[in-house]
C-alpha positions in Angstrom: 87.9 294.9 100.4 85.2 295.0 97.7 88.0 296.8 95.0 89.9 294.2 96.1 88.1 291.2 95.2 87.0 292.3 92.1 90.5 293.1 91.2 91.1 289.9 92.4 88.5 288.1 90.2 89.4 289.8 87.1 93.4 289.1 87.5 92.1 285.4 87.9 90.0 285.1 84.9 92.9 287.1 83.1 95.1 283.6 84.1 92.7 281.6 82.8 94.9 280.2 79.9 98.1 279.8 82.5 95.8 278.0 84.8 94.9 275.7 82.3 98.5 274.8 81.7 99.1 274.3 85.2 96.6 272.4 85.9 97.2 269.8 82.8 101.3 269.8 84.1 100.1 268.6 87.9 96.8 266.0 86.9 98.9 264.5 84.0 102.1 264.2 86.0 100.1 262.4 88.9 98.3 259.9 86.6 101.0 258.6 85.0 100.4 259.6 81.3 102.5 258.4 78.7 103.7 260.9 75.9 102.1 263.7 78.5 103.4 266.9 76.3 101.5 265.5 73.2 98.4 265.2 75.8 99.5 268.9 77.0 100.1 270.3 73.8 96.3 268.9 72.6 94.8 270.4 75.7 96.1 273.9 75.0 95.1 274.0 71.3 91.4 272.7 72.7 91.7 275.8 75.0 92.6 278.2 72.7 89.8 277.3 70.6 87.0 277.4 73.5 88.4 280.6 74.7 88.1 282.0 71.1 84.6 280.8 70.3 83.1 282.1 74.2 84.5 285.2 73.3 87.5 285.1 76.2 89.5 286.8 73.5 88.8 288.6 70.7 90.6 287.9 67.0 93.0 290.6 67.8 94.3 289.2 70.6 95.1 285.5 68.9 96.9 287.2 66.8 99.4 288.7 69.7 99.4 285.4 71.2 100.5 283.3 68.3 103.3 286.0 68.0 104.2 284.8 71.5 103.9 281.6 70.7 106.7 281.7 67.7 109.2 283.7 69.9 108.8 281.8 72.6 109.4 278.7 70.8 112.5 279.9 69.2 113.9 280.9 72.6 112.8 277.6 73.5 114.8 275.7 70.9 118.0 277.8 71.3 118.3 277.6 74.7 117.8 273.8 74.9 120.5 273.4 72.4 122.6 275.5 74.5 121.7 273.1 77.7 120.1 275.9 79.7 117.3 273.7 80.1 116.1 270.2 78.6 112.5 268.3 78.3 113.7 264.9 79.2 109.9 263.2 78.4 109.2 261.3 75.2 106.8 262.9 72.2 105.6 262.7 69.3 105.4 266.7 69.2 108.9 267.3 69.5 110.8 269.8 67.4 114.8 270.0 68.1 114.1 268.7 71.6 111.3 271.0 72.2 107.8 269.9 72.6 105.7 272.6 70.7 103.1 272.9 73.9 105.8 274.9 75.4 105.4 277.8 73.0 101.4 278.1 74.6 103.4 278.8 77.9 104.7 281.9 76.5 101.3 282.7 74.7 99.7 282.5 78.5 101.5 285.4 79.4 100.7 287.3 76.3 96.9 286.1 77.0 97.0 287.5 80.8 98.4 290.7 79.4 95.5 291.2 76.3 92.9 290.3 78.9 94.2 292.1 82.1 94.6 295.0 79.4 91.0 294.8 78.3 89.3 294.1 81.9 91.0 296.8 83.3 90.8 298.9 80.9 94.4 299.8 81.0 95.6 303.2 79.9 99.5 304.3 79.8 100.8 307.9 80.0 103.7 309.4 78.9 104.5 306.9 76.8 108.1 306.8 74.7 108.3 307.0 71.5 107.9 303.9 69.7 111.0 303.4 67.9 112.8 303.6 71.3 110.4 300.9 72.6 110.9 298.5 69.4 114.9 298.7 69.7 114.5 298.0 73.3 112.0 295.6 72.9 114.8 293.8 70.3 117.5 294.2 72.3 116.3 292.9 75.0 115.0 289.9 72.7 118.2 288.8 71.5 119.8 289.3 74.3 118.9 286.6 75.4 120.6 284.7 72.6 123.7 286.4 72.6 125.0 286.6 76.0 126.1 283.0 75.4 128.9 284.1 73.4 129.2 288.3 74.1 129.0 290.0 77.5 125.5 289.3 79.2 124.4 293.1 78.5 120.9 292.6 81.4 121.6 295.2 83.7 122.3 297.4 81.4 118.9 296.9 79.6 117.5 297.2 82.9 118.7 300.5 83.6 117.9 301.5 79.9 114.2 300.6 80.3 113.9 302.3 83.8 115.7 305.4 82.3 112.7 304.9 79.2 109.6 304.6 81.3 110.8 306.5 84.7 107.8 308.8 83.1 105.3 306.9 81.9 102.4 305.3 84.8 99.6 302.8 83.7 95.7 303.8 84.5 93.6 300.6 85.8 90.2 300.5 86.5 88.4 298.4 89.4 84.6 299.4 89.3 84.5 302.6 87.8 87.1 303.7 90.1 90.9 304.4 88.1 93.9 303.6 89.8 97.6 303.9 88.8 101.2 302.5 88.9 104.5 303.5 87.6 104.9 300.9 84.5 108.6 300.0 85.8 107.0 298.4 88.9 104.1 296.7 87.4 107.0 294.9 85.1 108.7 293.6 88.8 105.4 292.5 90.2 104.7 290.4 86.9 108.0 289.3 87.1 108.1 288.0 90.3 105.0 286.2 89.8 105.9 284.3 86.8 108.8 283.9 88.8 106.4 282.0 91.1 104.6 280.1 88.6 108.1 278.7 87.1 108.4 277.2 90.0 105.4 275.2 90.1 105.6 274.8 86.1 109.1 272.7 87.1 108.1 270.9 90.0 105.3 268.9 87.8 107.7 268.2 85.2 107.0 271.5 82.5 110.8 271.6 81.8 113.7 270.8 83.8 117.2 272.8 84.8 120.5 271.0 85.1 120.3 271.1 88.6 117.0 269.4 88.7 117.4 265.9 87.3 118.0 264.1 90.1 115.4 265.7 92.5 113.6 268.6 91.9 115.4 272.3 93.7 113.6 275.8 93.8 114.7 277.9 90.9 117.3 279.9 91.3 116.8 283.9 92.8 118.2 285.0 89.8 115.9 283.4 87.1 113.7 286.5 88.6 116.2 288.4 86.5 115.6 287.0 83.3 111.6 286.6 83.6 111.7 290.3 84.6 113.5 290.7 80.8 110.6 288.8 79.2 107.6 290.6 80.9 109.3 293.7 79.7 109.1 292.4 76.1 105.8 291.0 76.4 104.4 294.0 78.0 106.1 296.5 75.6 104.8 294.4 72.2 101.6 294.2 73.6 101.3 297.9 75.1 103.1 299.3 71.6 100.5 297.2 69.6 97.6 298.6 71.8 98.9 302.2 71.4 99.4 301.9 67.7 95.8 300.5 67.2 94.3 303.1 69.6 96.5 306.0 67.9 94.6 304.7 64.5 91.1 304.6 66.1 92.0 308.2 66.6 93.1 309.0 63.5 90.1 307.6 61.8 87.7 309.3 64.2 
């Protein structure tokens, strides 16, 4: 029980940034607020900027979240245009129907990941080559993009990154003591749990799906899917970045 409150504690202040989000989503949606993603979107730069100067994350990290932040906002701006989703709400921080805050949500997973990464002190063995992560990593990517007007190649990618990493486990430590977990399954539980958190992100008003405008509906099973695509990106830009910058600690050593 011990190991597993403090694994507990240190996956919560990992969600710090998500929490934030959420939190700013529910208590703005409840009072009303006018222009509410400008409100959001002010919040999460404020949060950034505490987190950065308490020393919640480090330089390096930033820098992985702001990449986050730019591919999640292009995702974000194609897919609206395509009508997958929408952001029905005024503001003055809209860009092609987008409001920019929603780029941070994208960042709060790569923020969980950096910080789960450095709490835990996360180790991966046997990992692929990095070229074979970086294609996969870019297919995946653009899948999502293309599938609107080629075949929808997921499963495929699916059985591609299982076939990749079928190998390779992740070491975590919880108070000195090092567990581990084959990297495919850690992608599902992530998954899953953003999964969740969608969820919750659309019932205060985040974003909305076509089938939500009149009253708000669970997301759909299969959204599970896509989030499980994403994770896989996030994790594998972050984990390739980590491995790169421990492989030239090495080097230098």
């Amino acid at each position: 029980m011990k190991q597993l409150w403090t694994f507990g504690i240190e996956q919560a202040k990992s969600c710090l940034f998500a929490v934030v989000i959420f939190s700013t989503l529910a208590i703005t949606q409840m009072i009303e607020l006018s222009n509410r993603y400008d409100w959001i979107l002010l919040i999460c730069i404020i949060t950034q900027i505490i987190m950065l100067v308490t020393h919640l994350e480090t330089w390096d990290e930033l820098k992985v979240i702001c990449v986050f932040h730019i591919i999640g906002l292009a995702l974000e701006i194609y897919k609206v245009h395509m009508g997958s989703w929408s952001y029905p709400e005024e503001a003055f921080t809209k860009v092609f129907g987008v409001p920019l805050y929603s780029g941070f949500m994208y960042a709060s997973v790569a923020s969980y990941l950096c910080q789960a990464w450095r709490r835990l002190d996360v180790r991966l063995v046997k990992w692929p080559p990095n070229w074979t992560v970086a294609i996969l990593s870019a297919a995946i990517y653009f899948n999502f993009f293309t599938h609107h007007f080629i075949c929808d190649f997921r499963w495929f990618l699916k059985i591609a990154t299982v076939l990749l990493f079928i190998r390779t486990v992740v070491f975590y430590k919880v108070n000195d003591k090092v567990y581990q977990m084959p990297v495919v399954l850690s992608f599902v539980l992530i998954g899953f749990f953003i999964w969740i958190a969608e969820n919750i992100a659309t019932f205060f008003g985040a974003w909305q799906y076509p089938n939500q405008s009149d009253t708000w509906q669970i997301v759909h099973f299969s959204k599970i899917s896509s989030w499980l695509l994403l994770v896989i990106v996030s994790f594998l830009i972050v984990a390739m970045l980590k491995h790169i910058k421990g492989t030239n600690k090495e080097s230098h050593t």
